[in-house]
C-alpha positions in Angstrom: 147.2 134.6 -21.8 144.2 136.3 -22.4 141.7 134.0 -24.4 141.6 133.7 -27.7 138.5 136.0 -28.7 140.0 138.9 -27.3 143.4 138.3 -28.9 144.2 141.8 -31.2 146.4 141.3 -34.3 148.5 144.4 -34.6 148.0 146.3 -38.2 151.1 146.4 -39.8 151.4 150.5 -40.4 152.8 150.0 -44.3 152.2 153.9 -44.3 154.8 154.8 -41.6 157.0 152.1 -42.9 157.4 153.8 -46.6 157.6 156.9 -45.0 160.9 156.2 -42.7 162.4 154.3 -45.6 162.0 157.6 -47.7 163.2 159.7 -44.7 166.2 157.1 -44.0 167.4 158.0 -47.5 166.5 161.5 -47.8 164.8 161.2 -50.7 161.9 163.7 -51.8 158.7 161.9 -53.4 159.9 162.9 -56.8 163.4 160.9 -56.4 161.2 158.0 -54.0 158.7 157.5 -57.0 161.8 157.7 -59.9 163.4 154.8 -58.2 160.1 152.6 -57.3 158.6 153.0 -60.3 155.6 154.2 -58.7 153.8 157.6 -59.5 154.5 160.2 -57.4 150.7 160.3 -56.4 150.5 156.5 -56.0 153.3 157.1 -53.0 152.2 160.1 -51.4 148.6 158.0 -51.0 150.7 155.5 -49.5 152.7 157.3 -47.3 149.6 159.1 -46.0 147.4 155.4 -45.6 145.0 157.1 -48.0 145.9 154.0 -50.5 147.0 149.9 -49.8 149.3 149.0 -52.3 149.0 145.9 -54.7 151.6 142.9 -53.9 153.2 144.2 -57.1 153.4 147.7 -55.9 155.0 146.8 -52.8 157.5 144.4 -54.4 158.0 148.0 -56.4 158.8 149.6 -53.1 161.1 146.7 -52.1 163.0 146.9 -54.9 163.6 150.5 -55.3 164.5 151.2 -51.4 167.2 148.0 -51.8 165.1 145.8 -49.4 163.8 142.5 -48.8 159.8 142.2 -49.2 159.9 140.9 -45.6 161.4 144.4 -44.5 158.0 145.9 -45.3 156.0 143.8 -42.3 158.6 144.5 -40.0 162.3 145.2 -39.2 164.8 143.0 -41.1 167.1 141.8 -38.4 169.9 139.8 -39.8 170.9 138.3 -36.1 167.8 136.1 -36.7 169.4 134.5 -39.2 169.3 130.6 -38.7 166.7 130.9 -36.3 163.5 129.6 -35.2 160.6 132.2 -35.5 157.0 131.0 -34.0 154.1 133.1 -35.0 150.8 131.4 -32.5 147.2 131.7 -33.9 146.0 134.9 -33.5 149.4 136.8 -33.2 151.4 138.0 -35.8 151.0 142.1 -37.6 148.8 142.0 -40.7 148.1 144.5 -43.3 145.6 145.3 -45.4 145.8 145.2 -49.4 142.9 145.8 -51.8 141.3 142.3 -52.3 143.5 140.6 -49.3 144.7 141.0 -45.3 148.1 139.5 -45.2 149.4 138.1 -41.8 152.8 137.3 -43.0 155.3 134.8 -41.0 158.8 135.6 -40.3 158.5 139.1 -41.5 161.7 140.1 -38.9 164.1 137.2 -41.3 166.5 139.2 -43.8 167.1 137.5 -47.2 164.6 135.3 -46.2 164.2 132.7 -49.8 160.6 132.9 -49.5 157.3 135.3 -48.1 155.1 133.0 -46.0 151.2 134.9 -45.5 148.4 133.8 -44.3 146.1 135.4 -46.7 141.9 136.3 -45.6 140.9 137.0 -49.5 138.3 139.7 -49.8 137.7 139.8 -52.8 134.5 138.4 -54.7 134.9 138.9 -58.4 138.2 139.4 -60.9 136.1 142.8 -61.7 137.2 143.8 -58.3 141.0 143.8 -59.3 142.1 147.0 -60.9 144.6 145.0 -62.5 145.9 141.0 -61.9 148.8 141.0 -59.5 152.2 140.1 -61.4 155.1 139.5 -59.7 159.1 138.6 -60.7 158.6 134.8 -58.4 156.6 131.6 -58.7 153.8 131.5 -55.9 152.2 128.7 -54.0 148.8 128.2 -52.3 146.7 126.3 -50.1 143.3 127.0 -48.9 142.6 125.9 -45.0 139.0 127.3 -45.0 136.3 128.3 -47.4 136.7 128.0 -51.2 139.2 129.8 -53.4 138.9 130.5 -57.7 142.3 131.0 -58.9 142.4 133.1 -62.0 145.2 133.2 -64.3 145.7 135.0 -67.4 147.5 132.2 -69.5 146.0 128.9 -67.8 141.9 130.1 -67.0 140.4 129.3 -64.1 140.4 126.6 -61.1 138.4 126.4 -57.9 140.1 125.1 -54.7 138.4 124.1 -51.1 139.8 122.8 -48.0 143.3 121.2 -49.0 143.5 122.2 -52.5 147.1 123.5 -53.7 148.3 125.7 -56.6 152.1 125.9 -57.8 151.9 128.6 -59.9 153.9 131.2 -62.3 153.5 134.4 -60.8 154.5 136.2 -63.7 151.7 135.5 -65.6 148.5 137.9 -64.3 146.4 136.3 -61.8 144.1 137.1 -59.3 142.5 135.3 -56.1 138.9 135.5 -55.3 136.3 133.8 -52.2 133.7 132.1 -53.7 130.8 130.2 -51.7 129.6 131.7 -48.3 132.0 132.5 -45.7 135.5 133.9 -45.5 138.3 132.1 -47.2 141.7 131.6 -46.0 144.6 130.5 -47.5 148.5 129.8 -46.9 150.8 131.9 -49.6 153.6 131.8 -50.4 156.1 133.6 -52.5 159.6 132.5 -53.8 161.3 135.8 -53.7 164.4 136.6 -55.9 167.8 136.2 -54.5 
């Protein structure tokens, strides 16, 4: 095993996934987009890596190609069904998003209940959202390092360090940033629909 500084996480290519799931349905952009919800343009930028989608874009793109969220970071193999998946430090696909790099767990489970990430937050201030994420699913987080301001539309704001949890709506707009010096990283996770 090679040590643990030279350890590469694979990116997750969201770009080539979008575009086989078009292909695999031969659909054109116009009839992709129609069924999304997403602009034609927003999914062309997509599909050519020119443009990270939101989590609420990509829960978008779930929906309207009739897959799990999981099936985004990687194939949805229902043989794994029941079984144990262990993701060591350092391993495990990521992607990038706007104001976060997800490195989600169990990404191969089909109609998994939950998304599992851990989530590097990049982003500073709520001016750096274009818009706060909303998603149909209640959300949970825990910060392991650095310190974490929570933002929600309907309930304000709350800082979170080391150990600190938030249950929270995700319906209701809401945005993560890092605050303090360093990096922070948190554990998400997101109750998907069944």
């Amino acid at each position: 095993m090679p040590p643990k500084d030279m350890v590469r996480t694979p990116e997750i290519d969201l770009a080539e996934t979008v575009r086989r799931l078009r292909a695999e349905k031969g659909w054109t952009l116009e009839e992709a987009a129609g069924r999304t919800g997403l602009s034609r343009s927003a999914l062309s930028k997509i599909e050519r890596g020119e443009m990270s989608p939101t989590f609420q874009a990509m829960q978008k793109l779930a929906r309207g190609f009739g897959i799990e969220l999981a099936g985004l970071f990687g194939p949805a193999d229902s043989s794994l069904r029941g079984r144990r998946i262990v993701v060591r430090a350092g391993e495990g696909a990521t992607t990038e998003m706007p104001n976060y790099r997800l490195r989600p767990f169990g990404g191969e489970l089909r109609n998994a209940p939950f998304l599992a990430a851990e989530v590097i937050i990049h982003a500073r201030s709520p001016n750096d959202f274009a818009d706060w994420e909303r998603h149909d699913s209640d959300d949970f987080l825990y910060v392991l390092a650095g310190r974490v301001t929570l933002f929600s539309e309907r309930d304000g704001s709350v800082e979170l360090g080391p150990g600190d949890a938030a249950y929270f709506d995700a319906r209701v707009g809401h945005a993560a940033i890092a605050t303090g010096e360093g990096e922070a990283r948190a554990l998400w996770i997101t109750a998907l629909a069944q």
